[in-house]
N, C-alpha and C positions, 0 to 999 in steps of 0.2 A: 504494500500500500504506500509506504514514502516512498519507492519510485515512482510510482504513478505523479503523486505531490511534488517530488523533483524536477519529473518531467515538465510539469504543467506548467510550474516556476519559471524555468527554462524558456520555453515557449512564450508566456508572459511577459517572460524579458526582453527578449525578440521583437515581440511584435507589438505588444500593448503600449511599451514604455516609449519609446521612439516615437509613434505617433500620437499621445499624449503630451512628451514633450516638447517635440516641434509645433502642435498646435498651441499650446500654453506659451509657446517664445515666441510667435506671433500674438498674440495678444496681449504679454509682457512689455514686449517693443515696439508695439503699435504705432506709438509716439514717433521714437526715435527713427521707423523705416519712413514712415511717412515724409518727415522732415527731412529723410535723405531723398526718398523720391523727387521731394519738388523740388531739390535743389538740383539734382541729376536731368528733373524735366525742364528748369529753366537754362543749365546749360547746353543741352541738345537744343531748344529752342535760339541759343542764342549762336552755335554752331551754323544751324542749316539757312539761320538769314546768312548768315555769311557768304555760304555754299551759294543760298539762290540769288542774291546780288552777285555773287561770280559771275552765275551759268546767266544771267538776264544782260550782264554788261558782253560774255562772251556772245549770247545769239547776237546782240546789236553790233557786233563785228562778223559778223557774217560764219561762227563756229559753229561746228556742230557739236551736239552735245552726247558723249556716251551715254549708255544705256543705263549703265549702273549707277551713275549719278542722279538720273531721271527717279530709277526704282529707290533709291538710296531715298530720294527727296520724297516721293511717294509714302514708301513705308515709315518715314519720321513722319507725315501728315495722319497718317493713322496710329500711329504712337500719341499722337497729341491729342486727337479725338479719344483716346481710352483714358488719356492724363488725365485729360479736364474731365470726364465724367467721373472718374476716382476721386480724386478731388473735392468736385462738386458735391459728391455724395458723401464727404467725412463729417461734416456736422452730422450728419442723420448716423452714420455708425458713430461717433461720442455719443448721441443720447439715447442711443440703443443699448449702449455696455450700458449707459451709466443708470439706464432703468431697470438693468439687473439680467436683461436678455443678451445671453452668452448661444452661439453659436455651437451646432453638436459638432462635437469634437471629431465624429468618428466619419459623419455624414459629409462633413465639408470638406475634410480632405483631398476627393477627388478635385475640388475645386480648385484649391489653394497651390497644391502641388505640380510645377511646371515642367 
């Protein structure tokens, strides 16, 4: 019978405790990831004006413009459309924690994790 108990332990360890604890460090450092996000969103924002004042002064010189720069410029515009709605919607997650409604640990995962 305590193998069985050891076993289970084991297992417990593996798999319960890991995803208990990374979901709790996300909402530990909610704050602090937050506050790196939008400092990381406003300087990719402040990057790709750079980029698309290049590429708008090079078309007005008659350049073409690579591809990957195009998609480059594209995929940061949809980067900023998810910022801003992330963003947008942190007032409403602060007074969701702070009304006591905690997110299931077990269920959100699939979300969270990239």
């Amino acid at each position: 019978m305590g193998a069985v108990f050891s076993v289970a332990a084991k297992i417990a360890e593996f798999t319960i405790e890991p995803v208990i604890g990374r979901q709790l460090g996300y909402i530990l450092y909610y704050e602090d990831n937050l506050e790196r996000m939008k400092t990381d969103f406003q300087k990719l924002e402040g990057k790709k004006d750079i980029v698309q004042r290049k590429v708008n002064e090079a078309r007005k010189n008659g350049e073409k413009i690579e591809g990957i720069v195009e998609k480059w410029l594209n995929e940061v515009d949809d980067i900023v459309v998810e910022a801003k709605k992330l963003i947008d919607t942190e007032d409403h997650a602060k007074a969701h924690f702070s009304m006591g409604h905690f997110p299931n640990l077990f269920t959100s995962d699939s979300h969270t994790v990239r």
